[in-house]
C-alpha positions as CSV (number, residue, x, y, z in Angstrom):
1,X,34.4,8.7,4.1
2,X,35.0,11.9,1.7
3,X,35.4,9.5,-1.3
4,X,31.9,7.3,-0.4
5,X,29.9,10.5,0.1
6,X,30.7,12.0,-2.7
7,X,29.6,9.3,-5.0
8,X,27.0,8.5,-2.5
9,X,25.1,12.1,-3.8
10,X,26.2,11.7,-7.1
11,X,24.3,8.3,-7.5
12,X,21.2,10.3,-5.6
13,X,21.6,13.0,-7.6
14,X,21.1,10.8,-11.2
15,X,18.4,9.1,-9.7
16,X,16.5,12.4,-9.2
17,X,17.1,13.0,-12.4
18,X,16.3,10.0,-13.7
19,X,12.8,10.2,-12.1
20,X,12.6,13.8,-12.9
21,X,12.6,12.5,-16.3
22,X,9.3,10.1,-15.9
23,X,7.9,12.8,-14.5
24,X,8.2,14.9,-17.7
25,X,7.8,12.1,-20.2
26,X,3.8,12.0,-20.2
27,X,3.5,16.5,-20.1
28,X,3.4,18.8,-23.3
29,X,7.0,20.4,-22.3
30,X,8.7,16.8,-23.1
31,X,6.7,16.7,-26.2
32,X,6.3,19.8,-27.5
33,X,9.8,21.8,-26.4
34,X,12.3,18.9,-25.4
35,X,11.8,16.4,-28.2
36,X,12.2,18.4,-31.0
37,X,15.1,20.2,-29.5
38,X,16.8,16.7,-28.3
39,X,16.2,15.1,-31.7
40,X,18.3,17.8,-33.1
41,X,21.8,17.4,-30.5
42,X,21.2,13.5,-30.3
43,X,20.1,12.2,-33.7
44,X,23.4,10.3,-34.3
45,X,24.6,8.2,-37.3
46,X,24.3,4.7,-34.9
47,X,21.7,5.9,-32.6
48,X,19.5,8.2,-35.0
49,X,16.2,9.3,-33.4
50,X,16.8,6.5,-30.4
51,X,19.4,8.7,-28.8
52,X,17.3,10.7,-26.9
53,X,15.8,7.5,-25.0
54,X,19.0,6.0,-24.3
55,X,20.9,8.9,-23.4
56,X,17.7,9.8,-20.8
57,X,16.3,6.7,-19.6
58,X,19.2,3.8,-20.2
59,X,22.6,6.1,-19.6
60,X,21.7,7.2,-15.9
61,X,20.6,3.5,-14.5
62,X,23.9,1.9,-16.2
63,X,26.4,4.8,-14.7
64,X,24.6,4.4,-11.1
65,X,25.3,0.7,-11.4
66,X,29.0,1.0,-12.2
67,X,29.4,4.2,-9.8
68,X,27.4,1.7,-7.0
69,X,30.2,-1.0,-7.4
70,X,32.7,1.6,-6.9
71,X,31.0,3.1,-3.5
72,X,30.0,-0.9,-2.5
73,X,33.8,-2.0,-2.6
74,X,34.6,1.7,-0.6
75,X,32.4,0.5,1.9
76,X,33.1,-3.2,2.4
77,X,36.8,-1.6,2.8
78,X,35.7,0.7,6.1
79,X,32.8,0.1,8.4
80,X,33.8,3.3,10.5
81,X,30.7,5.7,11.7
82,X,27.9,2.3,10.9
83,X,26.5,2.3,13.8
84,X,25.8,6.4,13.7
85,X,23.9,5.9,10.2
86,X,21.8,3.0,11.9
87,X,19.9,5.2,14.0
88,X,18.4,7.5,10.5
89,X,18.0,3.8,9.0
90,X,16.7,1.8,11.6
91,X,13.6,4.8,11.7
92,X,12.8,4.5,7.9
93,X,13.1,0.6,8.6
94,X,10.8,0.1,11.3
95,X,7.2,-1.2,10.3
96,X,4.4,1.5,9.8
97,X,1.6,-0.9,8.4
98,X,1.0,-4.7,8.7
99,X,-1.9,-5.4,5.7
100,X,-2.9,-8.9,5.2
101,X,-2.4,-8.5,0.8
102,X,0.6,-6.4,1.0
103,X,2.5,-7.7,4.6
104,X,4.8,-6.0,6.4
105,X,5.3,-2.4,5.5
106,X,8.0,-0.2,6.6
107,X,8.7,3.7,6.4
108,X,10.2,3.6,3.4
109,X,8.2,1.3,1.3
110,X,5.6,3.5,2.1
111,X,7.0,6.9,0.8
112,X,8.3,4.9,-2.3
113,X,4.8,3.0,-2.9
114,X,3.2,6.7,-3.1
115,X,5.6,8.3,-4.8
116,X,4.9,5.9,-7.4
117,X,1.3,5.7,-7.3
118,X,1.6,9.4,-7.8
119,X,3.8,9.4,-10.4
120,X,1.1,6.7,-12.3
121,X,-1.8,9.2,-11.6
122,X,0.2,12.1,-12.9
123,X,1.0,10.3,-16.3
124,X,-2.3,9.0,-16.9
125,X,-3.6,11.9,-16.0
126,X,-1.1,14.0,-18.2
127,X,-1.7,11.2,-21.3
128,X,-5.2,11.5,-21.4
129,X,-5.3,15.0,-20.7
130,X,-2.8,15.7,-24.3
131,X,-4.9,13.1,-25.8
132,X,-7.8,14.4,-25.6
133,X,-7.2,17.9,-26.7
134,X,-5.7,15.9,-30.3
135,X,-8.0,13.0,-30.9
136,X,-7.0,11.1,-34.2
137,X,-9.9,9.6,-36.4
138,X,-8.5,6.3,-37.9
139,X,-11.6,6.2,-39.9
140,X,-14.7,8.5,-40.8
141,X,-16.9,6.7,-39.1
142,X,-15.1,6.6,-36.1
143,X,-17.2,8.6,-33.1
144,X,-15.4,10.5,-30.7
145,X,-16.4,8.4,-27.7
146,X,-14.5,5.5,-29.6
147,X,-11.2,7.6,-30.3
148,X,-11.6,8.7,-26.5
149,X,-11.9,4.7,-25.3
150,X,-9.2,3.9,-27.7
151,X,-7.1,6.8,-26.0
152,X,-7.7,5.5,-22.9
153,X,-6.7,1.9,-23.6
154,X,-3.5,3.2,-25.5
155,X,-2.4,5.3,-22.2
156,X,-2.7,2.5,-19.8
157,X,-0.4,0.7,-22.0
158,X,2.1,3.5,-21.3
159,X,1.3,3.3,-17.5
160,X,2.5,-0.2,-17.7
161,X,5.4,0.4,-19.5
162,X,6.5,2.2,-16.5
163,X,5.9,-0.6,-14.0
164,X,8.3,-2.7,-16.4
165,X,11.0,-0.4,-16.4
166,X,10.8,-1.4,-12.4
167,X,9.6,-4.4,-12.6
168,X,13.2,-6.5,-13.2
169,X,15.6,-4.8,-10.1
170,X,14.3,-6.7,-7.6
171,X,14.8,-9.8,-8.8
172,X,18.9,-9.0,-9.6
173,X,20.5,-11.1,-7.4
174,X,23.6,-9.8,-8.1
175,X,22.5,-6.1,-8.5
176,X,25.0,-3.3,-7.3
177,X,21.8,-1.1,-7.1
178,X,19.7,-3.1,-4.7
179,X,22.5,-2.8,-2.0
180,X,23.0,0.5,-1.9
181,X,19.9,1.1,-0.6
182,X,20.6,-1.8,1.7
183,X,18.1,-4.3,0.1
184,X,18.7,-8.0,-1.4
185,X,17.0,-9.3,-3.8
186,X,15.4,-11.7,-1.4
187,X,14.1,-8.7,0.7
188,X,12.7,-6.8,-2.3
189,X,10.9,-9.7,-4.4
190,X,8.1,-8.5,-2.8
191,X,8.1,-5.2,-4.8
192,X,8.5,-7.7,-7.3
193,X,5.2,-9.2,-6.9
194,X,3.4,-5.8,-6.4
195,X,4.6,-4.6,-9.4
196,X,4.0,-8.0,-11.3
197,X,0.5,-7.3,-10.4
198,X,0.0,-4.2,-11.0
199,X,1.4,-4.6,-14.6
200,X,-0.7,-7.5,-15.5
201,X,-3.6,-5.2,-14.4
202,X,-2.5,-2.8,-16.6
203,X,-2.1,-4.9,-19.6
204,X,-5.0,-6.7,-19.3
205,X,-7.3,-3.9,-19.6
206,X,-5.1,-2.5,-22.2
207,X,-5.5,-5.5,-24.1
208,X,-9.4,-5.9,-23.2
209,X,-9.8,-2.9,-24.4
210,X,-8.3,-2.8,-27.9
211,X,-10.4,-5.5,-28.0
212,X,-13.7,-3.8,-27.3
213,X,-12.8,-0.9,-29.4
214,X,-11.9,-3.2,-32.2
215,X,-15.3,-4.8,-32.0
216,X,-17.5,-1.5,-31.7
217,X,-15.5,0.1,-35.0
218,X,-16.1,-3.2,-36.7
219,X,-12.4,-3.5,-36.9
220,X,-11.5,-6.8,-35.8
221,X,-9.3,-7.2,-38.6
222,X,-6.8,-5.2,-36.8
223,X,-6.4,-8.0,-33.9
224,X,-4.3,-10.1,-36.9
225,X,-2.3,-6.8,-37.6
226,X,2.1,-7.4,-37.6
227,X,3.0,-4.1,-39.0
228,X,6.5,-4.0,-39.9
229,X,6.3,-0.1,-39.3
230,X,4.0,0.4,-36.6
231,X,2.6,-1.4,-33.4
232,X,2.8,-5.3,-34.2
233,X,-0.9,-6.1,-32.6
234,X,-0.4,-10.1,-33.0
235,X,2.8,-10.0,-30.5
236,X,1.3,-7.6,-27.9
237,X,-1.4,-10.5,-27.7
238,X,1.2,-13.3,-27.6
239,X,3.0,-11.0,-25.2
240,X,-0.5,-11.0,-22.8
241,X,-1.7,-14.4,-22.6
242,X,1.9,-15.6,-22.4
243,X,2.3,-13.1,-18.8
244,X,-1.3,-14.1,-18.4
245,X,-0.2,-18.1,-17.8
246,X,2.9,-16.4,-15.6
247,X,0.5,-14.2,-14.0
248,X,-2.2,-17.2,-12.6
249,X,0.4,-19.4,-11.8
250,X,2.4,-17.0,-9.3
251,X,-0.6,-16.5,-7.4
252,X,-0.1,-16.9,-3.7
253,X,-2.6,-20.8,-3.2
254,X,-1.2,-22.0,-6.9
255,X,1.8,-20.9,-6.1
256,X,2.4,-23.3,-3.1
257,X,0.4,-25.5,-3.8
258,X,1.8,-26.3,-7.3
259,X,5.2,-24.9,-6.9
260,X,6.3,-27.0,-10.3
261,X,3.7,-25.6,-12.6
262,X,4.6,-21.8,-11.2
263,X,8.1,-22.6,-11.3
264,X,8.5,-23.4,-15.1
265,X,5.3,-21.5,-16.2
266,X,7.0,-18.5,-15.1
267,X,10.3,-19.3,-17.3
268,X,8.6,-18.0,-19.9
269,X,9.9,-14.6,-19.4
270,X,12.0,-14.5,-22.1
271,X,9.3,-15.4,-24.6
272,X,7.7,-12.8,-22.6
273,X,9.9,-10.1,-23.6
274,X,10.7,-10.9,-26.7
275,X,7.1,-10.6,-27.9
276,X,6.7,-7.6,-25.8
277,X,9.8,-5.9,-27.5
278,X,8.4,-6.7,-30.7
279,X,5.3,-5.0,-29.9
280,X,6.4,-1.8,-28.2
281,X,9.4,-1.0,-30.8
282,X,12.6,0.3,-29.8
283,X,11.6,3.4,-28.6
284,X,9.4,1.9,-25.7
285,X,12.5,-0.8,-25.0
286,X,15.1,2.0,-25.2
287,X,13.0,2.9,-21.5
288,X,12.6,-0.2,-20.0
289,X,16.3,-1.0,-20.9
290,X,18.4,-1.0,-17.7
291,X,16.5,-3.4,-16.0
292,X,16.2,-6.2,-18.6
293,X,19.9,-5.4,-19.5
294,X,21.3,-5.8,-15.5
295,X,18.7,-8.6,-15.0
296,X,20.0,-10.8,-17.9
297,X,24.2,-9.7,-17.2
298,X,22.7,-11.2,-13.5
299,X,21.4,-14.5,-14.9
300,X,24.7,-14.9,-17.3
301,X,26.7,-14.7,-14.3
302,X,24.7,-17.0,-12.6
303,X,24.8,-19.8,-14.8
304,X,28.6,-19.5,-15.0
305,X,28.4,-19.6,-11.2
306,X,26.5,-22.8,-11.4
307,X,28.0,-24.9,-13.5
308,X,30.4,-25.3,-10.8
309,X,29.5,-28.6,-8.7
310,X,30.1,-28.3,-4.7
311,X,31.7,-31.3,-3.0
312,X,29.1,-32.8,-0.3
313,X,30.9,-33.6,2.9
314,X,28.1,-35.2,4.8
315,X,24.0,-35.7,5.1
316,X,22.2,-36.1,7.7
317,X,18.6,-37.2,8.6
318,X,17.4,-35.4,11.1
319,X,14.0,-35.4,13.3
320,X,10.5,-33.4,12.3
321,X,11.1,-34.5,8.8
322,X,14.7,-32.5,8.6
323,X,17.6,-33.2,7.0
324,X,20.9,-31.6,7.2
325,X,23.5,-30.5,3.7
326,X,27.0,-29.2,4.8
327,X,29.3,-28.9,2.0
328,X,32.8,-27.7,1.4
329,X,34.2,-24.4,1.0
330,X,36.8,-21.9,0.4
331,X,38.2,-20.6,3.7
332,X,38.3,-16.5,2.2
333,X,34.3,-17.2,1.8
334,X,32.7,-15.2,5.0
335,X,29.1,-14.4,5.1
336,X,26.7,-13.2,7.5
337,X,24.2,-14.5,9.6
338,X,20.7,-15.0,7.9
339,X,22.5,-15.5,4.5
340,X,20.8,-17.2,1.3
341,X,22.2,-20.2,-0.4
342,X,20.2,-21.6,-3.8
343,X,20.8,-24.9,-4.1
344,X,20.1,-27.0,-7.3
345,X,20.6,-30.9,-7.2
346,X,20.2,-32.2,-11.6
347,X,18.6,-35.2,-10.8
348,X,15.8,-34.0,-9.2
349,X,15.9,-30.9,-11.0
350,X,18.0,-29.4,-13.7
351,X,15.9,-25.8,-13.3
352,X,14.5,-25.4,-9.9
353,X,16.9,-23.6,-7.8
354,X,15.7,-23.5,-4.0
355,X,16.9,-21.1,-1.3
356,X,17.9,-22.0,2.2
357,X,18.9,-20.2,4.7
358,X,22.6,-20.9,6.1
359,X,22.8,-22.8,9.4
360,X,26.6,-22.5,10.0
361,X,28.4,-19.4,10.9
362,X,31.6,-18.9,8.7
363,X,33.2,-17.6,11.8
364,X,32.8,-21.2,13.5
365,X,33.1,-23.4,10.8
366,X,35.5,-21.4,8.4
367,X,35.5,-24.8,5.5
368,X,32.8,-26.1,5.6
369,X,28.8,-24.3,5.1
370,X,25.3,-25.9,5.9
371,X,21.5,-25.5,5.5
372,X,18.6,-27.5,6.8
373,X,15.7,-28.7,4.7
374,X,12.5,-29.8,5.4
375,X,10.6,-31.8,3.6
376,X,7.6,-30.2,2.8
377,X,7.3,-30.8,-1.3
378,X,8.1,-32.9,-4.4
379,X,11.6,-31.7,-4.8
380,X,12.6,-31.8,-1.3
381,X,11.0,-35.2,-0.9
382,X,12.8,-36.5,-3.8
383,X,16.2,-35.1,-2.5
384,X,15.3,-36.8,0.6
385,X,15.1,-40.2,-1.2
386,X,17.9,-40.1,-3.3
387,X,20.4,-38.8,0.0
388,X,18.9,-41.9,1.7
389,X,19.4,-44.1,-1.1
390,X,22.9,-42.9,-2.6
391,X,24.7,-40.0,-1.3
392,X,27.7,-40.2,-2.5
393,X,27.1,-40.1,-5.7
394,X,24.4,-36.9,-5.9
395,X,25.7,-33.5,-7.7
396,X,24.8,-30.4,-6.3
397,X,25.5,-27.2,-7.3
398,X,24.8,-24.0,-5.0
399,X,24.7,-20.2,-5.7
400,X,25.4,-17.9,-3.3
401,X,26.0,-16.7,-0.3
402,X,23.3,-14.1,-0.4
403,X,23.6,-11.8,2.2
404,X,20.8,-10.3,4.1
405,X,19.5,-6.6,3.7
406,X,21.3,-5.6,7.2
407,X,22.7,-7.5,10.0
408,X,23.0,-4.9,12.7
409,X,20.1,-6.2,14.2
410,X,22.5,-9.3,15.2
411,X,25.2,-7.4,16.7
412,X,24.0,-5.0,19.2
413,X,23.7,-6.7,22.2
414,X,26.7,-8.8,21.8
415,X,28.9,-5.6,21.1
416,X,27.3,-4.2,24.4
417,X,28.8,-7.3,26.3
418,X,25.5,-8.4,27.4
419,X,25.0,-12.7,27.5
420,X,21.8,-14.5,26.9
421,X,20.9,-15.8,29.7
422,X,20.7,-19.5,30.2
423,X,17.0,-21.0,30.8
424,X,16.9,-24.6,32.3
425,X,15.1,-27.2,29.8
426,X,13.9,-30.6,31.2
427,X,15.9,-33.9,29.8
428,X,12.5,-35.1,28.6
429,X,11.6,-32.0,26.9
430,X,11.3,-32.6,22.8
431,X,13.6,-29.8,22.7
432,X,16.2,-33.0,23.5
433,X,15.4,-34.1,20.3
434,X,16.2,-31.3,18.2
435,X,19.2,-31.2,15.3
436,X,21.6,-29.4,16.6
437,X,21.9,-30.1,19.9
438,X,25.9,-30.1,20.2
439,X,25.5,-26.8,17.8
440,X,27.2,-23.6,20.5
441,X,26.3,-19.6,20.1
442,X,28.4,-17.8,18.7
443,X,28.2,-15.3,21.0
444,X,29.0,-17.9,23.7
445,X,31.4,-20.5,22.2
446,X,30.7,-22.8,25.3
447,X,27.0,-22.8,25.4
448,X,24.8,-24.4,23.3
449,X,21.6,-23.6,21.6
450,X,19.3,-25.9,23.7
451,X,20.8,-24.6,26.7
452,X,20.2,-21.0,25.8
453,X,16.4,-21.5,24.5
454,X,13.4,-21.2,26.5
455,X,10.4,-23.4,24.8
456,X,6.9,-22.4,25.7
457,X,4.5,-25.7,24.8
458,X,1.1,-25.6,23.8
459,X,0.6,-21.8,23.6
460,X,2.8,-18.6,21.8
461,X,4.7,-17.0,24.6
462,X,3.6,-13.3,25.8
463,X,5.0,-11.6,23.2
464,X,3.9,-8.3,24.1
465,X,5.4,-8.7,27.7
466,X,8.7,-10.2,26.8
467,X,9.3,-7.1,23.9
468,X,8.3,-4.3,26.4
469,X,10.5,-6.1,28.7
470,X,13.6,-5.3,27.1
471,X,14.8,-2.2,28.5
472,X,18.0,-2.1,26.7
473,X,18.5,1.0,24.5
474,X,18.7,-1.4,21.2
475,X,17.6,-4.4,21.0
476,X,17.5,-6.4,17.7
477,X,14.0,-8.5,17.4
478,X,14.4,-11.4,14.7
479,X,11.2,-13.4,13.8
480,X,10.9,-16.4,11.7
481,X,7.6,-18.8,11.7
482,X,3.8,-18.3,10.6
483,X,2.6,-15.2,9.0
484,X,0.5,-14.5,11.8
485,X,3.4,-14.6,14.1
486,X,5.3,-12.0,12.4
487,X,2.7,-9.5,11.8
488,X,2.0,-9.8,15.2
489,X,5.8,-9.0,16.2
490,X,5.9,-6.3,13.6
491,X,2.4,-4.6,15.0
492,X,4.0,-4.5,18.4
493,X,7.3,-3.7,16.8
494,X,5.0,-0.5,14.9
495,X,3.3,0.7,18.0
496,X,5.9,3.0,19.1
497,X,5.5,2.3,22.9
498,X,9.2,0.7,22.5
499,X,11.3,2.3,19.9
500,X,14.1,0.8,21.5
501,X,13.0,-2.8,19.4
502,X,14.3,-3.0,16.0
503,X,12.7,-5.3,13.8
504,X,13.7,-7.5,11.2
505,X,11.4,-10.4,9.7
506,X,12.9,-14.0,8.2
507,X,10.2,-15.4,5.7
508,X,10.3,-18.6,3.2
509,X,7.0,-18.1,2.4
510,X,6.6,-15.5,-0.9
């Protein structure tokens, strides 16, 4: 535990610097006393006046990554003293607020939402402030109001510059980072999509408002600007209306309702940040590094992942429009409950890459994985088809297992000893019908799931009655369904008249 802890702090203690740092960047001490004293020490034959961004903003993300692989494979090696830290976790972990827009929102997501709506406030604030007090006339007949909304317009460009340098680690599948602070990428692409839109925000009225000001100072000229010296204007407006398309396309009704267009729309990030680069200059990328730089290691290492083509031991149809994938695998590969596993199938799709969640438990089944998919759109209707038509001779190629953010929540009863109990289910019920009906618990090798599963028709169960029923000191509440479901389990989860419940939401829905 010595070895863990120490790197443990030393990975906090660059990442307090490293935000101490943003903190700084927008105020006249960076500016005014650190630059000119940095540019002196740093200005290197290969790096020149670029050293003092890579050294500040690129150099502590990249040594917390390798440091966090280090402390990762520590702790994978002893699991001594976890259930001690789960009490400080679970706290942080458990739901505060349940908004509609935002969904379920713990303790932690809360202190890091404000510290970084703070931290935008304080540059903005800090930008225009410096701004102000040195306005630049780019012409004589320039007013000041102009250079003040030109200011302006310039500074919320920098304010979403910031959101970028965030905007790429939740979306690192592979990230060393993301676990450390036990997350997945699956459990943070939420932040994802907050940032997403808050950065679009931010660029758009940056952009709209170049655009005004251009128009008032009768400078329109500018819009067709690609300095080789200075700002290139014409790829900062390639750069916008090409996150603009990726921007309309993720929202929440397009999204599901044309998964396809927001699918391949939105592989247009790397024209994206190409055009964006070009348009901020290496200064501006030397911030926003790290993330770009891990997220595209992360997509390199999983395309060589899925090149390789999993064998396909069996498919089977199944009832409410179901349909059952178990493939073959490596003994050594173990996983945990609730895992991830992306599946792409080339001839429905040579792109799209869909998640599932794991049905099989690597303990039971130790060669051989599944996952269950339901047909609810194109792709999955034409996988559907083509298992129906010709099996045996479809190509699939998976990526994963993904684990999930914590798995405690699993374990705490069943290390206690305690059973579930059996509940009685009529012959005729449609639970009779279900996949999975020779499927046994884990837990209970002998029972199985039907048998152990109590089916309320026609109405939600009590949900408030069976939580506050559970009197055991820790009891792990898993919900999976509608979105009104699980904001309804988290709000009773968030009440605090049971702090014994510890929650932990399953969603496909993003």
């Amino acid at each position: 535990m010595g070895s863990k802890t120490i790197l443990n702090g030393f990975v906090f203690l660059v990442f307090v610097g490293w935000l101490f740092i943003w903190v700084m960047l927008p105020t006249p001490t960076y500016k005014n006393s650190w630059t000119p004293h940095l540019l002196i020490k740093l200005n290197s034959t290969y790096f020149r006046e670029q050293g003092i961004n890579l050294l500040l903003f690129t150099f502590p993300i990249m040594l917390i990554a390798a440091v966090s692989c280090v402390y990762l494979h520590l702790h994978n090696k002893s699991t001594s003293n976890h259930r001690s830290s789960n009490k400080v976790q679970e706290y942080f972990r458990r739901p505060r607020l349940v908004i509609e827009s935002l969904g379920i929102v713990n303790a932690v997501e809360l202190i890091f939402a404000a510290m970084f709506t703070v931290l935008l406030i304080w540059s903005l604030a800090n930008y225009i402030y410096i701004s102000y007090g040195n306005l630049h006339m780019h012409n004589p007949a320039e007013k000041v109001w102009m250079a003040k909304f030109r200011s302006v317009a310039l500074r919320l460009g920098y304010i979403g510059n910031v959101c970028y340098a965030f905007l790429f680690f939740p979306v690192t599948r592979l990230s060393s980072i993301l676990p450390l602070v036990g997350l997945t990428s699956e459990s943070s692409i939420k932040y994802h999509i907050w940032l997403g839109h808050l950065s679009m925000a931010l660029a758009v009225l940056h952009s709209v408002g170049f655009v005004v000001y251009y128009a008032v100072s009768n400078q329109m000229i500018e819009m067709i600007e690609w300095s080789s010296t200075y700002v290139s204007n014409v790829a900062g407006e390639i750069a916008t209306l090409v996150a603009i398309a990726m921007w309309v396309t993720s929202l929440y009704k397009i999204r599901r309702k044309m998964f396809d267009l927001f699918f391949y729309t939105h592989q247009l990030y790397t024209l994206y940040i190409i055009f964006y680069l070009l348009h901020v200059g290496v200064a501006y990328t030397c911030m926003i590094l790290p993330g770009i730089f891990l997220f595209l290691i992360d997509r390199y290492l999983r395309f060589l992942q899925s090149k390789r083509s999993v064998r396909l031991i069996s498919s089977r149809l199944l009832s409410c429009n179901t349909f059952e994938l178990t493939f073959s695998k490596n003994p050594a590969l173990t996983y945990n409950p609730t895992s991830i596993l992306f599946v792409n199938v080339p001839s429905v799709s040579k792109l799209q890459w869909h998640p599932f969640t794991i049905v099989s438990s690597s303990n039971l089944e130790t060669d051989k994985l599944s996952v269950v998919i339901k047909c609810m759109g194109s792709w999955s209707q034409k996988l559907e088809k083509q298992l129906s038509s010709s099996p045996d001779r479809l190509q699939i190629s998976t990526e994963g297992p993904y684990g999930p953010s914590s798995s405690h929540f699993l374990r705490e009863n069943e290390i206690e000893g305690k059973q579930i109990q059996n509940v009685e289910i009529p012959t005729n019920s449609p639970v009779g019908n279900l996949c999975g009906i020779e499927r046994e618990l884990e837990s209970l090798p002998h029972q199985s799931i039907v048998q152990a599963t109590k089916v309320h028709y026609g109405t939600r169960p009590d949900l408030k009655r069976i939580l506050f029923g559970c009197k055991e000191s820790d009891v792990g509440v898993v919900v999976c369904g509608p979105k009104s479901m699980r904001h309804e389990v988290a709000n009773i989860c968030a009440s605090g008249l049971a702090q014994n419940l510890h929650f932990e939401s399953i969603s496909f829905n993003w």
